[in-house]
N, C-alpha and C positions, 0 to 999 in steps of 0.2 A: 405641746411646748416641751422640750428638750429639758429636763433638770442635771443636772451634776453628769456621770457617763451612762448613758443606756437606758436612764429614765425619764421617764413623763408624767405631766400633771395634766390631769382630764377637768378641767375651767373654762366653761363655755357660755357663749350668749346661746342661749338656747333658740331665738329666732332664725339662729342662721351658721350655728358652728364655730362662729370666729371664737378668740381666746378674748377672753374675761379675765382681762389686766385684776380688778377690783377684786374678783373671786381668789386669785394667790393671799394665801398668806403671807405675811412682812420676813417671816422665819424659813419661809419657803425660798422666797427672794433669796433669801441669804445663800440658799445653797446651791446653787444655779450657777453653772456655767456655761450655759449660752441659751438662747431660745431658737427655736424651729416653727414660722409659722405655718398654716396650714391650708390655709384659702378655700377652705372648702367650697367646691361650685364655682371657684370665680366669683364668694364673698369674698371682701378685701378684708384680714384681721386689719387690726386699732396699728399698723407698722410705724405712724408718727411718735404714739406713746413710746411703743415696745422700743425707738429705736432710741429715747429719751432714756428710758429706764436700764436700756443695756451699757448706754454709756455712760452712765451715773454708777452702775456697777463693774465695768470694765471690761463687759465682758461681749463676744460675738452675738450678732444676731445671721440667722439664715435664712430665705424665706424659702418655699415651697411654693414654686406659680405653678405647679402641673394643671391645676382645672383654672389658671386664672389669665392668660395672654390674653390681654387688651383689658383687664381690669384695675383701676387707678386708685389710689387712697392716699389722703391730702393733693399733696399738688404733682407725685410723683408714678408714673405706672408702679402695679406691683412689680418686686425683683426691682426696684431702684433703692431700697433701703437700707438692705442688708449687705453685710461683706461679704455673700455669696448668695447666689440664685439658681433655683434648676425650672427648667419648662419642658413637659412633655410635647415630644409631634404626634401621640396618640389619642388627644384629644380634640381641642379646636381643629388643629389642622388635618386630622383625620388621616395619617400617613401610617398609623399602627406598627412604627418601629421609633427607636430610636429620642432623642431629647438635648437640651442647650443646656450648658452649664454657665453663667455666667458671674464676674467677679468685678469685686471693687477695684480691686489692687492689678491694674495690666502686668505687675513684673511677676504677679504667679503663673502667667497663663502656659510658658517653656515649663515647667516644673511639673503641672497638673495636667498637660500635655503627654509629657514622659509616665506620669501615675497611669494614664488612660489608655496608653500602648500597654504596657504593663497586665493590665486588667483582661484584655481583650484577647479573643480565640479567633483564632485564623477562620477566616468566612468559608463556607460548605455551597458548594451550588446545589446542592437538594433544599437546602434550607431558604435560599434565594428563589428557587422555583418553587417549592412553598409557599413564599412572599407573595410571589407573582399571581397564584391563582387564588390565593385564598380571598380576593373580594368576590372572586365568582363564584366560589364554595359557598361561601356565607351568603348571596344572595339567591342562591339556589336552595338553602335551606331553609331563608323565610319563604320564600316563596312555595315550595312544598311541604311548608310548619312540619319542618323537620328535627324541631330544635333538641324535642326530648331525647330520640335517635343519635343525634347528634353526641348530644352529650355522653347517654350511654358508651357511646363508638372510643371517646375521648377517654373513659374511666379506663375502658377496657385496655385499650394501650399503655398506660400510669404514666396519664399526661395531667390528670385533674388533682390538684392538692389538696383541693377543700371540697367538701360538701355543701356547709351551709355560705352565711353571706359571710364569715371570717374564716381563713384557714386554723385547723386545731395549734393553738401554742406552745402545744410540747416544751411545758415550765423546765422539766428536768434537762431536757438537750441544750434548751434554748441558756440555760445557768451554765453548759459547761460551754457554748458557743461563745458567750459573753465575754471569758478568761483570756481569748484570743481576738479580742479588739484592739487596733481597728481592723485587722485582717477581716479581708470580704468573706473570703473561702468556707470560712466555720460557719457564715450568716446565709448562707447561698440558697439552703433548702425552704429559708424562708421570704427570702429576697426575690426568688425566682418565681414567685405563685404567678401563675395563670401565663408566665412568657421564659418559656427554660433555652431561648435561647438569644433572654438579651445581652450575653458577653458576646458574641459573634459579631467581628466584623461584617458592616456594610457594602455590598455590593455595587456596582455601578449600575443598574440596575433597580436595588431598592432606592439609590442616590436619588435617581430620575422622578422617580413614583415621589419623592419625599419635597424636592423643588416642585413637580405640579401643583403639589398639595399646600405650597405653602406661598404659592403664586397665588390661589383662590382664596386665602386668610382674612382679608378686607370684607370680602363680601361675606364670607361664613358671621364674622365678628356684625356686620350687619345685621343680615338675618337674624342671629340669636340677641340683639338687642330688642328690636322688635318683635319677637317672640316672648321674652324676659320680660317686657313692658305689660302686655296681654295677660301673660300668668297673674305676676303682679296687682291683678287688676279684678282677680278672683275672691270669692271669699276662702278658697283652701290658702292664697297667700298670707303671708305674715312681712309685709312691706318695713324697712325699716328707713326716717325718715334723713334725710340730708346726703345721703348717697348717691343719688341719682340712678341712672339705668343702666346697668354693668351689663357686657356681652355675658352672661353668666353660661357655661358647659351644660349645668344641669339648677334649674330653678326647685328648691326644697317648699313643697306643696306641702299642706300639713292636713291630713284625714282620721277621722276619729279610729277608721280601720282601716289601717292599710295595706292588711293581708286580701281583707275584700277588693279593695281598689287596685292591686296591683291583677287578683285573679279578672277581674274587667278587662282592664287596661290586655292583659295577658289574650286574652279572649278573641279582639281585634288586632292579635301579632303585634301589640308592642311590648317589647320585655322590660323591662324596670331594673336598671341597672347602678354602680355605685353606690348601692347600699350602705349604712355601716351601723353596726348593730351585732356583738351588744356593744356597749360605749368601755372605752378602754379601761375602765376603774375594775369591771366585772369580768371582761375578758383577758384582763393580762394578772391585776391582785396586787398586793402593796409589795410582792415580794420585784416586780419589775415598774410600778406606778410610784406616786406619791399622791394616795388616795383623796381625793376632793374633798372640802370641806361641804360643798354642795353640791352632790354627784344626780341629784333630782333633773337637774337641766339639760345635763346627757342625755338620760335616761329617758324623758320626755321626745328631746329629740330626735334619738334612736326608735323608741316609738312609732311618731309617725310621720316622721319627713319623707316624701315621696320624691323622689327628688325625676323630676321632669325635662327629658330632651327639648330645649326651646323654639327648636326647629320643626318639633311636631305639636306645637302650641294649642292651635285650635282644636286637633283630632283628640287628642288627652282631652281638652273642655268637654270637648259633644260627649264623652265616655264617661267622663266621671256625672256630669250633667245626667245622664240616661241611667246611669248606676244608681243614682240616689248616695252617692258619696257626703259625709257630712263633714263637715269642717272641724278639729280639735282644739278645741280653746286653748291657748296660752295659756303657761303659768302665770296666772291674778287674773287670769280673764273670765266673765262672766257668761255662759253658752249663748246670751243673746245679744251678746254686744256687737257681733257682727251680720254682715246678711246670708239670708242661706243662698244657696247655688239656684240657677236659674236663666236662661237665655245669655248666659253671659257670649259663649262660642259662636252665636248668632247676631248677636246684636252691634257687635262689631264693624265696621265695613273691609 
């Protein structure tokens, strides 16, 4: 959640990411000018509060739907809330470039239009024929569990920004980046982790790839319902109730170890991705946060949210199932309040 310029408060349901309207304090309130929410997974944040509380203080709300297309809260989809929306195409729709921006107000769209010409780098046909083959890249390197190789190949080049599950903060660069907001340019080194060339114009070509991919959207948002139901339905989930069943991106399984469970999971070629970890209080500091007043529920769920492709539902079950993975109790929860794991992946029809 966005506070004042350039800062954020780490307030979270710990079940599932969303912001924890209640966890702000009243003083914190005060100094906020606008909020960003987060959706993580394709959880819906509380958008009917947040959009109460923004306009009782005057001030914007933005949402963040990149893991959330086709996810709803109250009576509106996500991105119906706010005075402005973005959605990635590199998720649900799986086209690995590119994303929607969308607004309240139609008379900004000529103006935000002109921003985004502005922004943008003349397209490269290496970079489009890059485009082009790298699903066949990447599938040739699960298929040859080439991934370590892989990545080595990627360092090697100084194409990889980070090592662990967060790129390094570099506090001091990042404090004199800051002086020059809202300029992109100063922010880019960190902007750009893991896609150095999302200013480049779209090809006609990536166009094509990005309409296939977003003509199959129904049926993907299917499946991952149906797969989200299943998880759901586990004892590593943590269901929370009057939601109903969101297409969710990635379902947050929670395991007592989930360095054990992800080397499982790992084991059988599936990589466990969208991590986040450590939770922003630790990894950014008060000098860029506005430290939690209960930073435990982060932390927690930084810990062990395993966060789950829905479309590979069942084969994640049979793994963790055959791992002996054990479930992480909730904060107040007691280790036998729920059931352990067992035939769940099978029992199913």
């Amino acid at each position: 959640m966005g506070l004042g310029v350039g800062r954020a408060h780490d307030a979270l349901n710990p079940l599932d990411a969303s912001i924890d309207i209640d966890a702000v304090p009243d003083e914190v309130w005060g100094s906020v000018s606008a909020v960003l929410t987060t959706n993580l997974y394709g959880n819906p944040d509380p958008a009917p509060r947040l959009r109460q509380k923004c306009d009782a203080l005057g001030i914007p709300l933005f949402e963040d739907g990149a893991h959330a297309i086709g996810s709803r809260v109250g009576d509106r989809p996500v991105g119906a809330w706010g005075e402005a929306s973005v959605f990635s195409l590199s998720k649900h729709v799986g086209a690995k470039a590119g994303g929607m921006l969308s607004l309240a107000d139609p008379g900004l769209r000529e103006a935000v239009e002109k921003t985004c010409e502005g922004l943008l780098a003349p397209r490269r046909a290496s970079a489009e024929l890059a485009y082009l083959v790298r699903p066949y890249a990447e599938a040739t390197v699960r298929g040859l569990r080439l991934r370590r190789a892989a990545w080595a190949a990627i360092r090697l080049l100084g194409l990889a920004d980070r090592e662990e599950i967060r790129m390094p903060l570099r506090p001091d660069e990042l404090a004199l980046a800051a002086r020059h907001t809202p300029g992109l340019d100063a922010h880019h080194p960190w902007v750009r982790v893991d896609m150095h060339d999302y200013r480049l114009r779209s090809g006609r070509l990536r166009l094509r790839r990005i309409g296939h991919k977003l003509d199959r959207l129904d049926d993907v948002l299917d499946a991952c319902r149906v797969g989200t139901e299943l998880l759901l339905s586990t004892p590593w989930a943590k269901p929370r109730d009057g939601q109903g069943t969101q297409p969710l991106f990635r379902v947050p399984l929670f395991v007592a170890d989930r360095d054990a469970a992800i080397a499982a999971l790992a084991r059988q070629g599936i990589v466990v991705g969208y991590l986040y970890d450590p939770p922003l209080d630790d990894y950014a500091g008060a000098e860029f946060t506005d430290p939690s007043p209960a930073p435990e529920a982060a932390r927690w769920f930084a810990r062990h949210a395993l966060p789950v492709d829905p479309q590979r539902a069942r084969t994640v079950i049979e793994v963790l199932e055959r791992s002996g993975a054990q479930p992480a109790p909730a904060p107040g929860e007691l280790p036998g309040d729920r059931p352990t794991p067992g035939g769940l992946g099978r029992s199913r029809g």
